[in-house]
C-alpha positions as a Markdown table, in Angstrom:
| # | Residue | x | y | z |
|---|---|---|---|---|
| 1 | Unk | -21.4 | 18.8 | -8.4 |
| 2 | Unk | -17.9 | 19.7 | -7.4 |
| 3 | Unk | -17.0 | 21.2 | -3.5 |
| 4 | Unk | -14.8 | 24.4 | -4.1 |
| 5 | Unk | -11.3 | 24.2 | -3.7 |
| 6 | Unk | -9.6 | 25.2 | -0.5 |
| 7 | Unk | -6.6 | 27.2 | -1.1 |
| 8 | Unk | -3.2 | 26.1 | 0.8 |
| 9 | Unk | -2.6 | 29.2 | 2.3 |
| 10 | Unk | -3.9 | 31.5 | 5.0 |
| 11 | Unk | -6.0 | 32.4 | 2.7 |
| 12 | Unk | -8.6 | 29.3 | 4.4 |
| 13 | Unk | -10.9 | 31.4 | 6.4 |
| 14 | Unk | -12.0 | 33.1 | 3.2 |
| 15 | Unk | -12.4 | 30.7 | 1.1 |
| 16 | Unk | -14.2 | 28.6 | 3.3 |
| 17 | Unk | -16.9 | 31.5 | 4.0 |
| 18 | Unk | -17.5 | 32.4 | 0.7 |
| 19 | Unk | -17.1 | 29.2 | -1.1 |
| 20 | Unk | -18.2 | 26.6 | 1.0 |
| 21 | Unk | -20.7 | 28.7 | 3.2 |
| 22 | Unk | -19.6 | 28.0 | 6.5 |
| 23 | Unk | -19.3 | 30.7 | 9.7 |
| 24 | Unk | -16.0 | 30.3 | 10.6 |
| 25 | Unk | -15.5 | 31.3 | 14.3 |
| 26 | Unk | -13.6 | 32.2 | 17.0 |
| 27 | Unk | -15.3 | 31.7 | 20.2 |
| 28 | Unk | -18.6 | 29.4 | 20.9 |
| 29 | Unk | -19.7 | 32.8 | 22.2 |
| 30 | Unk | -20.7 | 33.2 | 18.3 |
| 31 | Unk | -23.3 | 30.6 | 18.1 |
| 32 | Unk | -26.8 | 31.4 | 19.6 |
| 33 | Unk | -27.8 | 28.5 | 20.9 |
| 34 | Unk | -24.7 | 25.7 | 21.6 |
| 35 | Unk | -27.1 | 23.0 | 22.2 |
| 36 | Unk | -28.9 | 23.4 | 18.8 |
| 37 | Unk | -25.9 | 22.2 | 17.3 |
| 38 | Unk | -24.1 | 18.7 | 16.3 |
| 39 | Unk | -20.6 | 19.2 | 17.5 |
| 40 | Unk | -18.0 | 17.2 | 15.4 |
| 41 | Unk | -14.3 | 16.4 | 14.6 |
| 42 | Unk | -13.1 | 14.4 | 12.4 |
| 43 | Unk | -12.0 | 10.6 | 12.9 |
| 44 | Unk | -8.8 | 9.3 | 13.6 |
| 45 | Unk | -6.1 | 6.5 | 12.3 |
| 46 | Unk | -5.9 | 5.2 | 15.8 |
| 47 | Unk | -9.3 | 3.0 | 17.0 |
| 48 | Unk | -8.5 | 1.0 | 20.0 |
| 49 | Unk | -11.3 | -1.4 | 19.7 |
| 50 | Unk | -12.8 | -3.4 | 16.6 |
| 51 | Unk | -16.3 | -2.4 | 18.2 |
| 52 | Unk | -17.0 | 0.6 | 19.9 |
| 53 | Unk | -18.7 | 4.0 | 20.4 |
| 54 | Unk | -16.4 | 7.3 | 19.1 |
| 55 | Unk | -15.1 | 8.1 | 22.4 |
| 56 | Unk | -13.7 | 4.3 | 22.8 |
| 57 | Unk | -12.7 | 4.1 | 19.0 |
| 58 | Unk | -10.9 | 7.4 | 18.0 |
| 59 | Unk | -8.1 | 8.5 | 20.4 |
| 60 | Unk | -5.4 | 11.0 | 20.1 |
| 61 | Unk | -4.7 | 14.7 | 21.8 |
| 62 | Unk | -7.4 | 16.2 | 20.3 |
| 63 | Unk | -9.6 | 13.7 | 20.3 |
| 64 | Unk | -9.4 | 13.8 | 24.1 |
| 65 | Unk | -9.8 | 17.4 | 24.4 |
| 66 | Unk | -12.6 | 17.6 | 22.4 |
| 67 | Unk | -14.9 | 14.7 | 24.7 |
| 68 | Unk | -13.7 | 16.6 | 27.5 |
| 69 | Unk | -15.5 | 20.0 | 26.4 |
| 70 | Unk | -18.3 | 18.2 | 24.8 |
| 71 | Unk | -19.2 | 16.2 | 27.8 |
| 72 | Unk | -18.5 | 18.5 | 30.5 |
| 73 | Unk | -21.1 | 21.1 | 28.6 |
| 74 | Unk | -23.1 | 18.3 | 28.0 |
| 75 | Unk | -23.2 | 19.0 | 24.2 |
| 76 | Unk | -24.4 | 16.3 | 21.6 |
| 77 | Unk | -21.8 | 15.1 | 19.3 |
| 78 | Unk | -20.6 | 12.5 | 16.4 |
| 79 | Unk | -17.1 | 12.4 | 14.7 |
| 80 | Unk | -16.9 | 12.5 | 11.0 |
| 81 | Unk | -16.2 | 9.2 | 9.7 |
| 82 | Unk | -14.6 | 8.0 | 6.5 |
| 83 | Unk | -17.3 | 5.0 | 6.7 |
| 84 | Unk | -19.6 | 5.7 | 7.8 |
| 85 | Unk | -20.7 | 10.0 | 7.6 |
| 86 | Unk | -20.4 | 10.8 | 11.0 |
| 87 | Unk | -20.6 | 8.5 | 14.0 |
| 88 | Unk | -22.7 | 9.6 | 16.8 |
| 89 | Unk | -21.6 | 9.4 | 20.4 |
| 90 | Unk | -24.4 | 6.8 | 21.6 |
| 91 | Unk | -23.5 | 4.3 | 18.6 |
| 92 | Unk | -21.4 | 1.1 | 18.6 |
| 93 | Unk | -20.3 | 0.8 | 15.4 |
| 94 | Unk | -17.7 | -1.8 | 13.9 |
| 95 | Unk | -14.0 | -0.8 | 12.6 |
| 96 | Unk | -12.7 | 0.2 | 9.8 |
| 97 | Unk | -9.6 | 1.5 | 7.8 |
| 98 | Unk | -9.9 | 4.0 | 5.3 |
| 99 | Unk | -7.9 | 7.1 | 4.9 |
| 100 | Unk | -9.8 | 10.4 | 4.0 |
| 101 | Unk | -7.5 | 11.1 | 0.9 |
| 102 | Unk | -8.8 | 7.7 | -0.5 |
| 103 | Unk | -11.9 | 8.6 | -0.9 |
| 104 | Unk | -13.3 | 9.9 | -4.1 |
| 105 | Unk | -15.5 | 12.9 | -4.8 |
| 106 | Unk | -18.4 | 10.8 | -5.0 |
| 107 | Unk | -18.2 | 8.7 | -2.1 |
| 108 | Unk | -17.7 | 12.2 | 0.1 |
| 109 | Unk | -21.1 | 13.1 | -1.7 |
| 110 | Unk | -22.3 | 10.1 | 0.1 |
| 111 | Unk | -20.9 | 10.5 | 2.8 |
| 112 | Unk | -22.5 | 14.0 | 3.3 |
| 113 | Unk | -25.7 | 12.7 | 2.5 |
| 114 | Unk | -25.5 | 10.3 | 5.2 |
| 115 | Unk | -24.5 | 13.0 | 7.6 |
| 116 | Unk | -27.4 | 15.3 | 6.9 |
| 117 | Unk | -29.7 | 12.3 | 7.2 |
| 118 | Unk | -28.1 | 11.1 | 10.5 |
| 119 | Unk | -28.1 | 14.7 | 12.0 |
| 120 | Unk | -31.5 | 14.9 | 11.0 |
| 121 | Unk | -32.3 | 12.4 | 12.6 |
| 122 | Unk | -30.9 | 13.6 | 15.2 |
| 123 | Unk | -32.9 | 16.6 | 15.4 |
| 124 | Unk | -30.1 | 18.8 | 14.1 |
| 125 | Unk | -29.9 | 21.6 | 10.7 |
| 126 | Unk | -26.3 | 22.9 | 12.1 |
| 127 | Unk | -23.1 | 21.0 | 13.0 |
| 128 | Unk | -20.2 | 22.4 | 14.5 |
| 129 | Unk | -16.6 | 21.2 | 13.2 |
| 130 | Unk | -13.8 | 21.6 | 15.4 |
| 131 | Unk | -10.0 | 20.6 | 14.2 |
| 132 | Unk | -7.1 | 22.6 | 15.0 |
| 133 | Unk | -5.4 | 22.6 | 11.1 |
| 134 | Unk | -8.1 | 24.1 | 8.3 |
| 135 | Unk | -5.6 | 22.4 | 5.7 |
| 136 | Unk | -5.4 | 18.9 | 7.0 |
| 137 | Unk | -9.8 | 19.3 | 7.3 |
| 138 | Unk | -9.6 | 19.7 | 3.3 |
| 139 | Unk | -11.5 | 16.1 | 2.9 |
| 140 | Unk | -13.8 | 16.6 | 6.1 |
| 141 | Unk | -14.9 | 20.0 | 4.3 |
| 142 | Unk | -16.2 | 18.1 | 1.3 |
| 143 | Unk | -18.5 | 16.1 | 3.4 |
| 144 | Unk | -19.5 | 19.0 | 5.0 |
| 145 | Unk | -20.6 | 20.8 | 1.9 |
| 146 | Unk | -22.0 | 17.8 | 0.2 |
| 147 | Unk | -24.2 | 17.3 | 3.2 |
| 148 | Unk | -26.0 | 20.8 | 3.0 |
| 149 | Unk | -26.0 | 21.6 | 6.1 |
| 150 | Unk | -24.8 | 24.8 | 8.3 |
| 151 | Unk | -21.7 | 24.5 | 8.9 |
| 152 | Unk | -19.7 | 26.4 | 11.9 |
| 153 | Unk | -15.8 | 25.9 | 11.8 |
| 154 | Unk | -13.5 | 26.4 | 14.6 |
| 155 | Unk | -9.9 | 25.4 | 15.4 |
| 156 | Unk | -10.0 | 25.8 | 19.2 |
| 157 | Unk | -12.3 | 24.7 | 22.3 |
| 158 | Unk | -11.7 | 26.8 | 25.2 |
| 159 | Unk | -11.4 | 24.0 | 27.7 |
| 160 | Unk | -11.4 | 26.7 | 30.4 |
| 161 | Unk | -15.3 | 28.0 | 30.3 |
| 162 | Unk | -18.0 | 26.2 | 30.8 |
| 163 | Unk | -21.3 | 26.9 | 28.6 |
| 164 | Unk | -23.6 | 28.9 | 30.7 |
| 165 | Unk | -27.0 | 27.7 | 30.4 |
């Protein structure tokens, strides 16, 4: 089984609505219930530690922004990992160095099926994936199909509003 192909144009939002299946969406206004959902980003080249949980391993600008919203609206949340499917925000798991265009179709496969699993486990069926550029998500989208799971897709938090309860 193959993902479909994301176009490299702004032709993104289509395609990944009626290819993939995701909601893509503009405000968090859009989901019914925030706190039924896994909220995710994808990883990052910089880890400052050789053990750690997401928030002390993968650092950059958006990063950042992203465990601010998620922690001030106390919202559960993992970061898609090229290792390891997604790494949840309680975990302390060890280092690695792999770069998402290394990976091949199949080990996305498997790395989607250990996202559902974990999820699942989790007591999540939905995950939300935030990442401000749709075309550099293209390998994070894989795993996100191969995991068959609802997917929500956004490329902005508003870090000024609070979820209301």
């Amino acid at each position: 089984m193959i993902p479909p192909r994301l176009p490299a144009s702004k032709k993104w939002r289509k395609a990944l609505e009626k290819d993939f299946g995701f909601t893509c969406i503009s405000s968090q206004n859009e989901i019914v219930d925030p706190y039924s959902v896994l909220w995710t980003t994808s990883c990052s080249k910089t880890k400052q530690k050789k053990v750690g949980t997401p928030k002390e391993f993968y650092r950059g600008r958006y990063h950042n922004s992203f465990y601010e919203y998620v922690e001030k609206n106390k919202l559960t949340y993992g970061i898609l990992s090229d290792k390891y499917g997604i790494h949840m925000f309680d975990e302390e798991l060890e280092y690695y160095d792999i770069h998402p265009h290394e990976l091949t179709m199949e080990k996305k496969e498997e790395l989607g099926n250990l996202l559902r699993k974990k999820a699942k486990k989790y007591g999540f069926e939905e995950i939300l994936f935030y990442y401000p550029s749709p075309l550099m998500s293209k390998p994070y989208f894989e795993i996100l199909w191969f995991s068959r799971l609802k997917v929500y897709y956004t490329t902005k938090l508003s870090l000024t509003r609070e979820i209301e309860p």
